[in-house]
N, C-alpha and C positions, 0 to 999 in steps of 0.2 A: 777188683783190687784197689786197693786204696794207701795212695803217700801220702807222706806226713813230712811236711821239711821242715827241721824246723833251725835256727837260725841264731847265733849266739845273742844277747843281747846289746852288744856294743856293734853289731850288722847290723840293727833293727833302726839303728838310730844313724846308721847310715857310716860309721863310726869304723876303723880296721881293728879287728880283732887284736888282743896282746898277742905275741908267742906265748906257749906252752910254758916255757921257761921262767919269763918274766912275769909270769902272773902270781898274785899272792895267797900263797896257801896256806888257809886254816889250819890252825893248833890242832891235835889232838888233845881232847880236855877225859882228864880222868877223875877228877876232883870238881865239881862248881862250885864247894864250898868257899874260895877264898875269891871269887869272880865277884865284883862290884855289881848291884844293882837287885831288887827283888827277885825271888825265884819266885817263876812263873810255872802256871800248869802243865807246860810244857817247853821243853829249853828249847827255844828256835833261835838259831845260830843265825844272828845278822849276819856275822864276817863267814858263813860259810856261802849265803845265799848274796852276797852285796859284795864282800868279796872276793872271794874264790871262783865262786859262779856267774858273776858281773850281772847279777839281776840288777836292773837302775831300782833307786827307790818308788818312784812312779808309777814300775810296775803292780807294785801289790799295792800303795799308798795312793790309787787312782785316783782317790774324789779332794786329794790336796789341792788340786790346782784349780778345782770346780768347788771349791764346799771353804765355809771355815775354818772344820774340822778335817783333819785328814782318815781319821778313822781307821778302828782296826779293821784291815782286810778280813773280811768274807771266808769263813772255810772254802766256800766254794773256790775261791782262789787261790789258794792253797792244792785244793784236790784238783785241778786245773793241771797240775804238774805231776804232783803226790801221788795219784790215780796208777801212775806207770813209774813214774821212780822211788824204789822203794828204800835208795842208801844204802850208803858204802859200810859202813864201818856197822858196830853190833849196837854201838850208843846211837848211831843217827837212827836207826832201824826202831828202835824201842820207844822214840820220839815220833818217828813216821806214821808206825802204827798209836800212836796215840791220835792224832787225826783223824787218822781214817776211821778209829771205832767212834771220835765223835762226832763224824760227816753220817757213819752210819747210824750212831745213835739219837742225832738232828739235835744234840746239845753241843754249843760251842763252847769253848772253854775260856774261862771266868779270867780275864787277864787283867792284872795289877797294872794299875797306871804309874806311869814311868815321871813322866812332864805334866807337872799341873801347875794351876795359873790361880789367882785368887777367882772368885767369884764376880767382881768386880772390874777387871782384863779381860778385855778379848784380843784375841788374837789370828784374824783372818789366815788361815795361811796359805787360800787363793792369792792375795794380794800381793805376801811376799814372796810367793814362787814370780807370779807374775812382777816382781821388781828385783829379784835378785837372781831368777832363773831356777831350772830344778835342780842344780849342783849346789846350790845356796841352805840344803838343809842340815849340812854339818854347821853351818853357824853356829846352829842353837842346838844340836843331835850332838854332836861331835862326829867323828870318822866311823860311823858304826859298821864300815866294810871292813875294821881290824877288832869292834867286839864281841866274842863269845856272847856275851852277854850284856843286855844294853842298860846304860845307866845315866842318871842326869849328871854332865858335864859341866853345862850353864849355870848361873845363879839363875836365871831368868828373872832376874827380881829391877826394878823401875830404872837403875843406873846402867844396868848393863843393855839394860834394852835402848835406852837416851844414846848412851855412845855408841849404838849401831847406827841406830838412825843420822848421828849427826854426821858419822863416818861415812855414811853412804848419800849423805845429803839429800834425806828426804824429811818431809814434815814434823815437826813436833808437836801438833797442836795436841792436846789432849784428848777433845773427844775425838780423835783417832782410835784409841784402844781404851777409852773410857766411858763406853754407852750405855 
């Protein structure tokens, strides 16, 4: 026989669970057409999974705090959870199984970049977890635990990024983000 515990994720971090009550529950969307941001292959509900669910970003965004790139999480990541939870509602379920037939079909699905930078910017985002911590990614995400659907926030454009830095009083030099 074999358990399985498994463990909210605000335990995991050592962290006391919200009550029931006070936790914040996703919309019921019937409509995406008027939800901010590209429609994607698949609607994957940040504010249901960051949320609702208190997955930390970290979780699925592992290689942020290790890589440049934070990179889209891995189907595998996804079916990590997906594998056994199959969703509530008949629209989560219709999205669920989309995964799963493309974990079974070993085609990941084509996702439209949200945040992008010139070609010329980099933007470690090791660095700024490591200097601003990993609750530090609504900065520049915004609150994506209240959106359906994620969309650019930020300008991210050379002024906005100057007044964080100087707000947080770290470097300006250039080739910081100019290599």
């Amino acid at each position: 026989m074999v358990l399985i515990l498994a463990l909210p994720p605000a335990a995991l971090n050592g962290q006391q669970a919200q009550p029931a009550s006070s936790r914040y529950t996703a919309p019921v969307i019937t409509d995406t057409g008027s939800l901010k941001g590209p429609r994607q292959p698949i609607f994957f509900r940040h504010d249901v999974h960051t949320g609702q669910d208190q997955i930390p970003c970290m979780y699925c965004h592992y290689s942020a705090a290790i890589s440049s790139e934070p990179g889209i999480p891995a189907l595998q990541t996804c079916m990590g959870c997906h594998q056994l939870i199959g969703g509530g509602p008949p629209s989560h379920q219709a999205e669920i199984k989309k995964v799963r037939d493309a974990w079974r079909e070993r085609k990941p699905p084509e996702w439209i970049r949200i945040h992008a930078l010139p070609g010329f910017v980099r933007f470690p985002h090791m660095r700024h977890i490591k200097a601003l911590g990993t609750q530090a990614c609504v900065t520049c995400h915004g609150d994506v635990q209240k959106m359906a659907q994620v969309s650019q926030v930020s300008t991210l454009r050379m002024g906005w990024c100057v007044r964080c830095h100087v707000k947080n009083n770290v470097t300006r030099d250039c080739s910081v983000c100019h290599y």
